[in-house]
py3Dmol code that shows the C-alpha trace and the ligand (Angstrom):
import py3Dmol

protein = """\
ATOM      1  CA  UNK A   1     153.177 147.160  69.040  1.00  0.00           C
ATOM      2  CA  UNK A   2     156.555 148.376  68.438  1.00  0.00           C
ATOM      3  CA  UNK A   3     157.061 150.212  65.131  1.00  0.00           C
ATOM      4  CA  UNK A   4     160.623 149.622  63.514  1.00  0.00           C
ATOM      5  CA  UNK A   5     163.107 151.942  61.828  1.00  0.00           C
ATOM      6  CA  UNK A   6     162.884 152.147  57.882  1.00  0.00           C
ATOM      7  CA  UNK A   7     161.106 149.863  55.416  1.00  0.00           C
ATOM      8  CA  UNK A   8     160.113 148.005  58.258  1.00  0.00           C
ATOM      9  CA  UNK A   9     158.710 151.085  59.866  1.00  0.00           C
ATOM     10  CA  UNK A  10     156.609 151.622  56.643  1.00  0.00           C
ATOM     11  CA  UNK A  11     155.371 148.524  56.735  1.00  0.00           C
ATOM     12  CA  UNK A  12     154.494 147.956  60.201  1.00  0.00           C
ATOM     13  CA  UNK A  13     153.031 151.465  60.357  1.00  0.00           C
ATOM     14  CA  UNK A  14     150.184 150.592  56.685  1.00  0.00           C
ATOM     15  CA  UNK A  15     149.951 146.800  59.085  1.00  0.00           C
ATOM     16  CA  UNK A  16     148.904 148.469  62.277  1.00  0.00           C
ATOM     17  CA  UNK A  17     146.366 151.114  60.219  1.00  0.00           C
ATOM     18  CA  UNK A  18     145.031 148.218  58.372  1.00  0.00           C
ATOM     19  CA  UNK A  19     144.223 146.230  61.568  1.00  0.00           C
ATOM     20  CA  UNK A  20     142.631 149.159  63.309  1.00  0.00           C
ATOM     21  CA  UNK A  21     140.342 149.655  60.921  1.00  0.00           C
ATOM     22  CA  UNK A  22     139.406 146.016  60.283  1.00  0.00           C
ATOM     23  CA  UNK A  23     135.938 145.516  62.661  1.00  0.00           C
ATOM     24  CA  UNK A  24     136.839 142.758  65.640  1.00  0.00           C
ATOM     25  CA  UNK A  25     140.670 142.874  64.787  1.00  0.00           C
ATOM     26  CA  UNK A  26     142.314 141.895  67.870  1.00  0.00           C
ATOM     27  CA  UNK A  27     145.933 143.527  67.876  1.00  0.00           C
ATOM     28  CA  UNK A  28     146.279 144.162  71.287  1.00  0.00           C
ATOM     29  CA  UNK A  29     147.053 142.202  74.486  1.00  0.00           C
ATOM     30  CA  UNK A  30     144.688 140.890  76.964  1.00  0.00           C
ATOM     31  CA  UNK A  31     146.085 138.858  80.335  1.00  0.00           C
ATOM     32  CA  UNK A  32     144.390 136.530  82.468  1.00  0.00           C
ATOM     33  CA  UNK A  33     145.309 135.319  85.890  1.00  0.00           C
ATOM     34  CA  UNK A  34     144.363 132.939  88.138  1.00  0.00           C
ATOM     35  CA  UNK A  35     145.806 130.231  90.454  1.00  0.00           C
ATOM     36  CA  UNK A  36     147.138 127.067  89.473  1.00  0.00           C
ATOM     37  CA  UNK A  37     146.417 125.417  92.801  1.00  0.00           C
ATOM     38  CA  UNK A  38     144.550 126.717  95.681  1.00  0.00           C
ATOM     39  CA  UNK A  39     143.159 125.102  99.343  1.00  0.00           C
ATOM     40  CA  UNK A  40     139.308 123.760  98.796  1.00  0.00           C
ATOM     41  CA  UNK A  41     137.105 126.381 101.078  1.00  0.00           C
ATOM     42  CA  UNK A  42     139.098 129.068 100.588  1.00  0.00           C
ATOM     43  CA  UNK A  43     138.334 132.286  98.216  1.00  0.00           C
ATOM     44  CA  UNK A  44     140.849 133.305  95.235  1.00  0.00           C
ATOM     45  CA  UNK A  45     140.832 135.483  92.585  1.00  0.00           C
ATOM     46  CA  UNK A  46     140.987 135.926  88.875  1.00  0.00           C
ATOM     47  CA  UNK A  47     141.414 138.568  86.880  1.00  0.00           C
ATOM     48  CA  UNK A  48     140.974 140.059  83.107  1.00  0.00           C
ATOM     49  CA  UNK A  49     142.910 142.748  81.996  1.00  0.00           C
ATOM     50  CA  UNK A  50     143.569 144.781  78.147  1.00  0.00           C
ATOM     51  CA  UNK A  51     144.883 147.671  77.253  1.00  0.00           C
ATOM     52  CA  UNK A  52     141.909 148.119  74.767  1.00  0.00           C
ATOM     53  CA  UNK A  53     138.424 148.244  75.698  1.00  0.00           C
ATOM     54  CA  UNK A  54     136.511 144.638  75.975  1.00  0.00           C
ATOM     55  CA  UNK A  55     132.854 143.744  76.667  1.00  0.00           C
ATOM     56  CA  UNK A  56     130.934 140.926  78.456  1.00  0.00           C
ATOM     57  CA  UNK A  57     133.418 139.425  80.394  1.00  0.00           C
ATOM     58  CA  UNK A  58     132.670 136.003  82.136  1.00  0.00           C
ATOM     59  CA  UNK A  59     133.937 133.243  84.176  1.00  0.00           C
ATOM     60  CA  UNK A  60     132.388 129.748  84.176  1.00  0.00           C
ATOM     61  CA  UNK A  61     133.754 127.470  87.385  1.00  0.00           C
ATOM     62  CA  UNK A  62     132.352 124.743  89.160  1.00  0.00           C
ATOM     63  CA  UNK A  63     128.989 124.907  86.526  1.00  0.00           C
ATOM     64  CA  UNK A  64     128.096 128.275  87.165  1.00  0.00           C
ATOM     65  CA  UNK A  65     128.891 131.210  84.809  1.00  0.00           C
ATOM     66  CA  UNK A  66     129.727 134.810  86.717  1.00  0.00           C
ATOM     67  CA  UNK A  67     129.416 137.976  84.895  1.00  0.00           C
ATOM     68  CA  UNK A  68     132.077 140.321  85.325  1.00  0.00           C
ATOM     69  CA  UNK A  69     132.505 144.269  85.492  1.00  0.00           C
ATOM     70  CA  UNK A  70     135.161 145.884  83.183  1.00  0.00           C
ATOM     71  CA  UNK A  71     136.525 148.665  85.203  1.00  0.00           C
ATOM     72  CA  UNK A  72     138.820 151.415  84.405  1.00  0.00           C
ATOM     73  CA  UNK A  73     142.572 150.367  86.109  1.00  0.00           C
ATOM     74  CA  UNK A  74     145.580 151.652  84.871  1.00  0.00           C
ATOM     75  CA  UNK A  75     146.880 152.488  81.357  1.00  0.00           C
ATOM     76  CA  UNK A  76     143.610 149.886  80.086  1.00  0.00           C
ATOM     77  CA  UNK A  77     140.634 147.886  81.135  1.00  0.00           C
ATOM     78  CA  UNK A  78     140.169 145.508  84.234  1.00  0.00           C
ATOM     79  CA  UNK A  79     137.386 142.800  85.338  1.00  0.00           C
ATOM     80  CA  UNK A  80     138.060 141.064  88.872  1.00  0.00           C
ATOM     81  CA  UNK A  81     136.288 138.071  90.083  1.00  0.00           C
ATOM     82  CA  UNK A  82     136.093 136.223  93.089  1.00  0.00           C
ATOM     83  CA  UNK A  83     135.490 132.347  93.531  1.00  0.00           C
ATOM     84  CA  UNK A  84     135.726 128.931  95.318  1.00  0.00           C
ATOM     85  CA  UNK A  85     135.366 125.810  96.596  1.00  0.00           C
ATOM     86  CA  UNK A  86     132.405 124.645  99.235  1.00  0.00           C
ATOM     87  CA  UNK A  87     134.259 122.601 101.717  1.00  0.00           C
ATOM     88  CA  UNK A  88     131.085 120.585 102.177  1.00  0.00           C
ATOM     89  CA  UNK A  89     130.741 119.490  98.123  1.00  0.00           C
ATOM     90  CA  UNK A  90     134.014 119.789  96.464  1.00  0.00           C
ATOM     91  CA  UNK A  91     136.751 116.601  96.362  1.00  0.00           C
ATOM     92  CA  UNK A  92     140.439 117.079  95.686  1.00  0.00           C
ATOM     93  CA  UNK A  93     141.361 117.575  92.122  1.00  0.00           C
ATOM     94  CA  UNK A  94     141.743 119.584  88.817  1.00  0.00           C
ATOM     95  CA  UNK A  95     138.754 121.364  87.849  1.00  0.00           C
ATOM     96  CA  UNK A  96     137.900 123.588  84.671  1.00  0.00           C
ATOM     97  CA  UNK A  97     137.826 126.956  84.622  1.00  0.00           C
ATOM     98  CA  UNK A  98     136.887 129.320  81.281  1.00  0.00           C
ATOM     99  CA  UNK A  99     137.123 133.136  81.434  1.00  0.00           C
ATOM    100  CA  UNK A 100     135.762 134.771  77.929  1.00  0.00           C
ATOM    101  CA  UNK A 101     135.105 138.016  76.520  1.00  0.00           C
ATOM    102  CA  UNK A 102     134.508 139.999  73.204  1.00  0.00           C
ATOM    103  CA  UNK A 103     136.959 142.555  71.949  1.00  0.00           C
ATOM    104  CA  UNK A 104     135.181 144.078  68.518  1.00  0.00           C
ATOM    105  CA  UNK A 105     133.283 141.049  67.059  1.00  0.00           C
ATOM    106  CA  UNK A 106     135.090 138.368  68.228  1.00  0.00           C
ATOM    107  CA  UNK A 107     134.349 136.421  71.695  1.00  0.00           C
ATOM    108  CA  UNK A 108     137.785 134.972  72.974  1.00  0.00           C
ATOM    109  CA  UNK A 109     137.788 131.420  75.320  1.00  0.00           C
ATOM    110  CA  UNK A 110     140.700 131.319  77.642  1.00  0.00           C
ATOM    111  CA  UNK A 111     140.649 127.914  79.144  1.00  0.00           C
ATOM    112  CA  UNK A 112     142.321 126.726  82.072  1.00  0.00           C
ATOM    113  CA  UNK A 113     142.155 124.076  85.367  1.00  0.00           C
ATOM    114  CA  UNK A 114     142.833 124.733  89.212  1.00  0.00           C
ATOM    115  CA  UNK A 115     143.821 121.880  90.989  1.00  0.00           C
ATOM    116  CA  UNK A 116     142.288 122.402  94.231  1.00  0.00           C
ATOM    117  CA  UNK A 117     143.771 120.732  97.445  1.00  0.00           C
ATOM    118  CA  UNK A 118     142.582 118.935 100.665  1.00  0.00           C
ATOM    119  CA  UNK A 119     142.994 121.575 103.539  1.00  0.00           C
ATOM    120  CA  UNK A 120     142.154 120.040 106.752  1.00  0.00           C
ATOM    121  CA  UNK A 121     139.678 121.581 109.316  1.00  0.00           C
ATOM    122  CA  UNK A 122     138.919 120.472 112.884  1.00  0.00           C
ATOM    123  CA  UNK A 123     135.850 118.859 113.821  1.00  0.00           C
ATOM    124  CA  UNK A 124     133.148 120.103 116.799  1.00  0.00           C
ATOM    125  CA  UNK A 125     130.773 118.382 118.810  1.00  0.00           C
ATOM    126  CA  UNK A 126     127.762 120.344 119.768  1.00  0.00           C
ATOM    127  CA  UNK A 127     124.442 120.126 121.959  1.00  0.00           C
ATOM    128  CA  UNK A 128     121.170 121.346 120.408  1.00  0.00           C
ATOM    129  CA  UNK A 129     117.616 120.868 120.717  1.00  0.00           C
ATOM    130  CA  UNK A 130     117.106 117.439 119.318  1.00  0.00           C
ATOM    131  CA  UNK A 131     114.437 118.987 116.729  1.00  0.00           C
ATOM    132  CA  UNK A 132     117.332 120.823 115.360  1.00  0.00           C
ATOM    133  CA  UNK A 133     119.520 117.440 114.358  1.00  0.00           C
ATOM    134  CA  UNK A 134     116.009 115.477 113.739  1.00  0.00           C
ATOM    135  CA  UNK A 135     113.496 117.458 112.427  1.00  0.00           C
ATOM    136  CA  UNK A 136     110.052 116.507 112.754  1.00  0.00           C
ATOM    137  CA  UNK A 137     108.207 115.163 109.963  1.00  0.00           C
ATOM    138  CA  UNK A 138     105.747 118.055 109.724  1.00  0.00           C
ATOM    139  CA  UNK A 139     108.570 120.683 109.379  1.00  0.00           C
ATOM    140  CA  UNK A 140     110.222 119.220 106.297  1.00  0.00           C
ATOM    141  CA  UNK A 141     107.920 121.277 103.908  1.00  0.00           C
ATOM    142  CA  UNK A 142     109.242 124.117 105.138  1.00  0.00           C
ATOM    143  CA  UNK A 143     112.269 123.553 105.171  1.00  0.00           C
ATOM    144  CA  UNK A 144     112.608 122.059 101.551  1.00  0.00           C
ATOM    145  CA  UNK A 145     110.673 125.477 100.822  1.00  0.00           C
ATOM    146  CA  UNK A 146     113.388 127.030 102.628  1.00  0.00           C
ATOM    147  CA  UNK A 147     116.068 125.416 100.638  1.00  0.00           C
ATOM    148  CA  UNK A 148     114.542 126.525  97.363  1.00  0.00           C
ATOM    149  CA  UNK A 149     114.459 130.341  98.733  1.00  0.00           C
ATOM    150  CA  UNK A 150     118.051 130.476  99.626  1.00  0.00           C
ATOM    151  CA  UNK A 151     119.171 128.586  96.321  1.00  0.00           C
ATOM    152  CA  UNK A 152     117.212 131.008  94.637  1.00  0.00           C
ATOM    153  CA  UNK A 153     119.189 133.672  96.318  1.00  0.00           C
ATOM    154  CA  UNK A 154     122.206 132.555  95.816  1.00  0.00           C
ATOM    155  CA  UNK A 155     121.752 131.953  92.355  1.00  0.00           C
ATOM    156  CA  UNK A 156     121.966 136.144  92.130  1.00  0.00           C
ATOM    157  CA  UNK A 157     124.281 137.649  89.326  1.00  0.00           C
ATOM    158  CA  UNK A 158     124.415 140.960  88.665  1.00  0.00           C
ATOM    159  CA  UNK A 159     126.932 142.857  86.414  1.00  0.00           C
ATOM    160  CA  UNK A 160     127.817 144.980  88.539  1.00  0.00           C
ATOM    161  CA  UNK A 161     130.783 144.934  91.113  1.00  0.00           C
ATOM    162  CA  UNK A 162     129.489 146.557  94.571  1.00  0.00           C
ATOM    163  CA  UNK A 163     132.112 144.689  96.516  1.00  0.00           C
ATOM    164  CA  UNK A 164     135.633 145.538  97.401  1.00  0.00           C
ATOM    165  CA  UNK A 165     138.535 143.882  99.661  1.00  0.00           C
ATOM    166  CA  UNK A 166     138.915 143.835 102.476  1.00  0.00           C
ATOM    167  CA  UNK A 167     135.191 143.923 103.334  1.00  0.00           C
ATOM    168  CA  UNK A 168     133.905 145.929 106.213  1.00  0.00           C
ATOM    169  CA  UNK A 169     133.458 144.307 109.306  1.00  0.00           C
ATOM    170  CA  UNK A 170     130.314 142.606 110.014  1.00  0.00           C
ATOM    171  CA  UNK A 171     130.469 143.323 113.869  1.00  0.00           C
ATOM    172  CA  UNK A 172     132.637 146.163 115.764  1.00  0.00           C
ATOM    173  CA  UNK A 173     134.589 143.066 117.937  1.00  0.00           C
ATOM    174  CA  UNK A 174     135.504 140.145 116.464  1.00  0.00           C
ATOM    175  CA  UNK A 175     135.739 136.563 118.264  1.00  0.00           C
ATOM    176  CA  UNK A 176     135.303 133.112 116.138  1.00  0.00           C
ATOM    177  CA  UNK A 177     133.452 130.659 118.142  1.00  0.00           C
ATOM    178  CA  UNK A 178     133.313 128.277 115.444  1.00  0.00           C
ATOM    179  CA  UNK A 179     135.966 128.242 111.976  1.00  0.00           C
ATOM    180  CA  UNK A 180     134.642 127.670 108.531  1.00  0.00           C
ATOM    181  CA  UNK A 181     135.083 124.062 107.713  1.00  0.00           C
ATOM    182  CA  UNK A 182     134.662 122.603 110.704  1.00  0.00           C
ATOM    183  CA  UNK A 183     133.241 118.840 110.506  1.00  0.00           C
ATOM    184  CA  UNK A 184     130.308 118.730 112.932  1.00  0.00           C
ATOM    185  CA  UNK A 185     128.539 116.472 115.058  1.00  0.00           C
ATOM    186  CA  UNK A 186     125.560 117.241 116.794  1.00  0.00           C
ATOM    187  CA  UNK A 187     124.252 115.783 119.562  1.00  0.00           C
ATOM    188  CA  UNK A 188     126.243 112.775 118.559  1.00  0.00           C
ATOM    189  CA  UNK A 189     125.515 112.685 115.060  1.00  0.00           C
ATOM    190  CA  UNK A 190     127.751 113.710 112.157  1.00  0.00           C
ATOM    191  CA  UNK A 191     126.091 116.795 109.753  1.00  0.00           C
ATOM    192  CA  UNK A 192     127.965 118.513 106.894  1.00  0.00           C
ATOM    193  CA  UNK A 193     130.795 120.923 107.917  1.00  0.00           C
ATOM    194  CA  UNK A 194     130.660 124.309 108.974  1.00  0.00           C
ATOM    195  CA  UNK A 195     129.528 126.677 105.614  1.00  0.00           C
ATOM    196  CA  UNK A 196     130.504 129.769 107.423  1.00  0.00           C
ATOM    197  CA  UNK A 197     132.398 131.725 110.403  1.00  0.00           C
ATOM    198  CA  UNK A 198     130.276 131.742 113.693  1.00  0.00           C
ATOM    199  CA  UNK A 199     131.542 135.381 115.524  1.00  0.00           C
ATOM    200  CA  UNK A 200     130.535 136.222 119.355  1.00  0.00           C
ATOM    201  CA  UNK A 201     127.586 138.619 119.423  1.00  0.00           C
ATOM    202  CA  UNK A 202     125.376 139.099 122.295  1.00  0.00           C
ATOM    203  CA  UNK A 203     121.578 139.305 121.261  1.00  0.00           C
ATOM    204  CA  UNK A 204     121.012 142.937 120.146  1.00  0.00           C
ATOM    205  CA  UNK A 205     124.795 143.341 118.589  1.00  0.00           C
ATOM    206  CA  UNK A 206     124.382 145.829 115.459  1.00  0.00           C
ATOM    207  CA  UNK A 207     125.231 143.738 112.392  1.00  0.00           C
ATOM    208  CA  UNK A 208     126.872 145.996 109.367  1.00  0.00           C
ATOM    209  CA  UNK A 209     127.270 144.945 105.920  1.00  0.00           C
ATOM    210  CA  UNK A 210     130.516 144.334 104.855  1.00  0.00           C
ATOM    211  CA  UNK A 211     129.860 145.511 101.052  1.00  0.00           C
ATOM    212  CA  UNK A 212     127.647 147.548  99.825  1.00  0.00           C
ATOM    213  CA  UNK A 213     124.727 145.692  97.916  1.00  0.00           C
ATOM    214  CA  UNK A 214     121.056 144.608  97.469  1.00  0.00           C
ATOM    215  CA  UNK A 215     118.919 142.589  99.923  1.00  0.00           C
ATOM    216  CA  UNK A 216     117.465 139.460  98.061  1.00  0.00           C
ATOM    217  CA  UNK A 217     116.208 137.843 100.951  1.00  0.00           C
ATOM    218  CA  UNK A 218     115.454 137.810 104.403  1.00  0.00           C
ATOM    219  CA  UNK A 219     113.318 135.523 106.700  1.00  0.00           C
ATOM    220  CA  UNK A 220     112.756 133.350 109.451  1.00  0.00           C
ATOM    221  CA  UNK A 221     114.072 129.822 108.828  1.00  0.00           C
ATOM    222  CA  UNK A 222     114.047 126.620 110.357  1.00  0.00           C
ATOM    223  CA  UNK A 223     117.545 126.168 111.056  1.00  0.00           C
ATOM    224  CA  UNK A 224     119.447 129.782 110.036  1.00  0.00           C
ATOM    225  CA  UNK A 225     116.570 131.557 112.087  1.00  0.00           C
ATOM    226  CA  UNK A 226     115.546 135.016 111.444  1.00  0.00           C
ATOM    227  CA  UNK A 227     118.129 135.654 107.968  1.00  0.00           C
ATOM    228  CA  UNK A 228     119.553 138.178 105.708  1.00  0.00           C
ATOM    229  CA  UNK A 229     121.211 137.346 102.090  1.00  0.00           C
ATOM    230  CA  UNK A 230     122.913 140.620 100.933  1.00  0.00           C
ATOM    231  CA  UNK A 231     124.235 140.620  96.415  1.00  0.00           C
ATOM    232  CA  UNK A 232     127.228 142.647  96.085  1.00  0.00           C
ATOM    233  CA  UNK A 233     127.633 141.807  92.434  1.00  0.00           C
ATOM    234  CA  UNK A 234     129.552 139.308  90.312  1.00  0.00           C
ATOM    235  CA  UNK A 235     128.718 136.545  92.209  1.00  0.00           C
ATOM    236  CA  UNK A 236     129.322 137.367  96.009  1.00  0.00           C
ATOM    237  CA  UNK A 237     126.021 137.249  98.263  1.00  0.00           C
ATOM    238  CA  UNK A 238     127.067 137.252 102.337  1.00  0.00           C
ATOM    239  CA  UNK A 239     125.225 136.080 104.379  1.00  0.00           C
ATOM    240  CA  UNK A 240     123.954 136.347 108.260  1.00  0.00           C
ATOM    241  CA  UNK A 241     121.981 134.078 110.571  1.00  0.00           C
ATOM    242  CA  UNK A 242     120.410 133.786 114.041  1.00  0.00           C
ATOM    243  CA  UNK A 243     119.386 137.381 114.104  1.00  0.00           C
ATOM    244  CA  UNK A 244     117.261 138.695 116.773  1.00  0.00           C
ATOM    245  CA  UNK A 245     115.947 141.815 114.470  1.00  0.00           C
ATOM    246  CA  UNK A 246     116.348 142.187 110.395  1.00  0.00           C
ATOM    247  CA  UNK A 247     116.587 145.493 109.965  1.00  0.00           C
ATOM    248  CA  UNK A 248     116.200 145.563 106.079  1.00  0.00           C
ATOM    249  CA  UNK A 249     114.105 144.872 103.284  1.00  0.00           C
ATOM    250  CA  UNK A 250     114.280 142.408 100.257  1.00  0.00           C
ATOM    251  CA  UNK A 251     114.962 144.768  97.506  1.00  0.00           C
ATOM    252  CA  UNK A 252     116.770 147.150  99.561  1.00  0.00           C
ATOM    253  CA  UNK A 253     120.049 148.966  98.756  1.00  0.00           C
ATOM    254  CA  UNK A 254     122.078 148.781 101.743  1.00  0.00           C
ATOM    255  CA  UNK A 255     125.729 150.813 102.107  1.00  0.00           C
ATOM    256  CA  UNK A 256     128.875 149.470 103.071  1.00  0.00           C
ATOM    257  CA  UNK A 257     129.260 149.468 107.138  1.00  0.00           C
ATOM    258  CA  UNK A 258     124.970 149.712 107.298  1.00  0.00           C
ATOM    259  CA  UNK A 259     123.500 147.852 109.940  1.00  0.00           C
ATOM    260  CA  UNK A 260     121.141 145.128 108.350  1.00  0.00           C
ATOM    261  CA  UNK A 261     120.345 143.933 111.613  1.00  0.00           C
ATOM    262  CA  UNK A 262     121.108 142.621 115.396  1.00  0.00           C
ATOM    263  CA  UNK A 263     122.490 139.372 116.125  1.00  0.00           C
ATOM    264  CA  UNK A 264     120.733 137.103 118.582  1.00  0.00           C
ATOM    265  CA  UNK A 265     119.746 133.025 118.854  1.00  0.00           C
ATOM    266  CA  UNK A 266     117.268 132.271 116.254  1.00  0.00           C
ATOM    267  CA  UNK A 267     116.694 128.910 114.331  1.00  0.00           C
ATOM    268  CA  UNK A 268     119.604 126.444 115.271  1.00  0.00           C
ATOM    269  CA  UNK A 269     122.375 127.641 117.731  1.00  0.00           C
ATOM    270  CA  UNK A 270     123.697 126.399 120.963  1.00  0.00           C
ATOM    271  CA  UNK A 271     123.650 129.987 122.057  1.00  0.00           C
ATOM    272  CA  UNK A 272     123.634 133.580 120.872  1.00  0.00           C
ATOM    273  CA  UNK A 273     126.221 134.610 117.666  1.00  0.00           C
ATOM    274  CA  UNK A 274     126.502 135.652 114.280  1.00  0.00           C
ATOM    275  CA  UNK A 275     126.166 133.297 111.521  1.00  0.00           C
ATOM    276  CA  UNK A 276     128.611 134.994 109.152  1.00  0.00           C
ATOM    277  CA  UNK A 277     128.784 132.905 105.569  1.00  0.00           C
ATOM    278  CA  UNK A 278     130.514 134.028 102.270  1.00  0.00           C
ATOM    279  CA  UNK A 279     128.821 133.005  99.053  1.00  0.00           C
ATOM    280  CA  UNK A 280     131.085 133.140  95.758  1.00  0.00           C
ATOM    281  CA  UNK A 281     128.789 131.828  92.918  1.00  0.00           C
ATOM    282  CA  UNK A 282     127.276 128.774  94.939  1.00  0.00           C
ATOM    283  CA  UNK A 283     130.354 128.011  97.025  1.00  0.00           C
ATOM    284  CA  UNK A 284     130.323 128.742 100.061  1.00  0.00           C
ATOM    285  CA  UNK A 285     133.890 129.967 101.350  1.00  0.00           C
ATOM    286  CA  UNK A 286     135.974 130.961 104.286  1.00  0.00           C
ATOM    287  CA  UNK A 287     134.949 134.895 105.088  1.00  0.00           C
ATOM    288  CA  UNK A 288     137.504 135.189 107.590  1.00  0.00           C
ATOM    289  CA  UNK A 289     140.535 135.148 105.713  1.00  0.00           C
ATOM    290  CA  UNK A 290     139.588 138.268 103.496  1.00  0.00           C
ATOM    291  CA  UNK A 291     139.797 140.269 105.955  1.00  0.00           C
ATOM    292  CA  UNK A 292     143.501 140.471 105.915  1.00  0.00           C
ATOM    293  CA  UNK A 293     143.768 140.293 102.202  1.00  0.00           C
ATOM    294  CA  UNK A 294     142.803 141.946  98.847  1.00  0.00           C
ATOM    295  CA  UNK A 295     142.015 140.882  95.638  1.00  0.00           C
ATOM    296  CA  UNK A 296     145.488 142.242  94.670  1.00  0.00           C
ATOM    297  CA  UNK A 297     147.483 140.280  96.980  1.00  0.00           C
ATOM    298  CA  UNK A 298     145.307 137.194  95.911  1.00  0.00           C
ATOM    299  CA  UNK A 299     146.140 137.758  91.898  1.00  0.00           C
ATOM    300  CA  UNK A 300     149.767 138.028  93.319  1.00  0.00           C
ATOM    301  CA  UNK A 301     149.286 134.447  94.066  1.00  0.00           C
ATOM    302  CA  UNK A 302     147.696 133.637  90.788  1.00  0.00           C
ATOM    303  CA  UNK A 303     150.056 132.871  87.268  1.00  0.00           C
ATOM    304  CA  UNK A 304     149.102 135.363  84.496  1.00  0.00           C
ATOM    305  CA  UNK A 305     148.319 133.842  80.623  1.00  0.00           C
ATOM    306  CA  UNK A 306     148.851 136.493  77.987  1.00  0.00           C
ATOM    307  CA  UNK A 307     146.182 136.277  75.505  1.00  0.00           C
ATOM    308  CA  UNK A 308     146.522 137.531  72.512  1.00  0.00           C
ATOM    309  CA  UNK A 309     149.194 139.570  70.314  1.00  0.00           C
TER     310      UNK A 309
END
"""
ligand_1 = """\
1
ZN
Zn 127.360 128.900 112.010
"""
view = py3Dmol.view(width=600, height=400)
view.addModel(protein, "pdb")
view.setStyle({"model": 0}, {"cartoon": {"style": "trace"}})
view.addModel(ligand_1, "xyz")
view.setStyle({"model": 1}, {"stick": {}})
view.zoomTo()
view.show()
């Protein structure tokens, strides 16, 4: 607020005492940003930010609300989140998103859409063992139980934010033997397109995680093999199959750069790699591209809505 020469100086000065000491008055400014278009599979980021203090901050996209933490950045107070689009689920088109918060009493509703576009990704024909494109009858318990497991752990939200850009890199060399997005047929037969990055690893190949965070599951599935889902907060769970060894435990706080594990050829795989997939609040995104960004140079891409005066 700018205080004025004179009467008006008088004035403004009894109006900006008399909101501060009104409970919930909102005098300051709070910005939001986010893109107004972005490519389907690909992470982006929003942001909150106020030069007074703010609590609960949230962002509901794509039916799934993501809790935020408010950070100290600057002259004022900052919550980043990152989200996305699941190449495999998500259609061209505009698509709601709602970022809220409570200064004082009052909870604010910024509302906005992201009109996501068609990116095109290559398709891949494979060879596997024909169990892994057909699956016998008598597996399909477990792998519906399966299913429910990893939902489960990707359902994960915690408050706070144990991730930062760019991550750490999952393995010392990195090759991609098979792109995120990639439309796949295997053995002949079309399946949904490629949830993650597939990185050369010969079996035994340390595996590190890229963010600090907490284990919330590991195991040995049917078709991600032996597994590791890693929380880093606000949303973001990575994940790693075809392991060889898990070197971790569900529950356990692992650092940034830690090995989890070594990579190998369990569950489905035409041959020894690392299964690398990045989980933003159900959507499964492109990891890859992270790695030569930040969250800043994503907002830089995003248009910022001043919210209140
Ligand atoms: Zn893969």
């Amino acid at each position: 607020m700018r205080l004025r020469a004179g009467g008006f100086w008088r004035w403004g000065a009894a109006l900006f005492c008399a909101l501060w000491l009104i409970p919930g008055a909102a005098w300051a400014a709070a910005w939001v940003t986010f893109p107004t278009s972005w490519d389907i599979g690909q992470a982006f980021a929003v942001s909150l930010t106020a030069d007074t203090d703010y609590k609960d901050p949230a962002v509901t996209w794509m039916g799934r609300t993501v809790t935020l933490d408010v950070e100290q950045g600057g002259a004022g107070k900052v919550s980043y989140g990152l989200l996305g689009s699941d190449v495999r689920k998500i259609k061209p088109g505009d698509y709601p998103l709602l970022v809220e918060f409570t200064q004082g009493k009052q909870r604010f509703h910024v509302k906005g859409s992201i009109a996501l576009r068609e990116k095109r990704y290559p398709s891949e024909e494979l060879k596997v063992a024909p169990k892994m494109v057909n699956p016998a009858k008598k597996d399909l318990p477990r792998i519906k139980k399966e299913g429910q497991l990893t939902a489960a752990a990707l359902r994960t939200m915690t408050a706070k934010r144990r991730w930062t850009t760019p991550p750490g890199l999952p393995l010392s060399m990195i090759h991609i033997t098979s792109h995120y997005g990639f439309h796949r047929v295997f053995n002949g037969q079309p399946r949904a397109p490629h949830a993650a990055a597939d990185l050369r690893a010969a079996v035994g190949t340390s595996v590190r995680a890229p963010f600090a965070g907490t284990v919330v599951l590991t195991g040995h599935h049917y078709y991600a093999g032996k597994s590791v889902y890693l929380d880093s907060g606000n949303g973001v769970v990575t994940v790693f199959f075809h392991l060889s060894e898990i070197k971790v435990k569900k529950g356990e706080r692992v650092a940034r750069g830690q090995v989890i594990g070594k990579s190998g050829s369990t569950g489905r795989v035409t041959g020894p790699h690392l299964h690398f997939g990045l989980n933003l609040a159900g959507q499964y995104v492109d990891p890859m591209p992270l790695f030569e960004t930040s969250v800043t140079e994503l907002l830089k891409k995003g248009r910022q809505v001043k919210v209140l005066d």
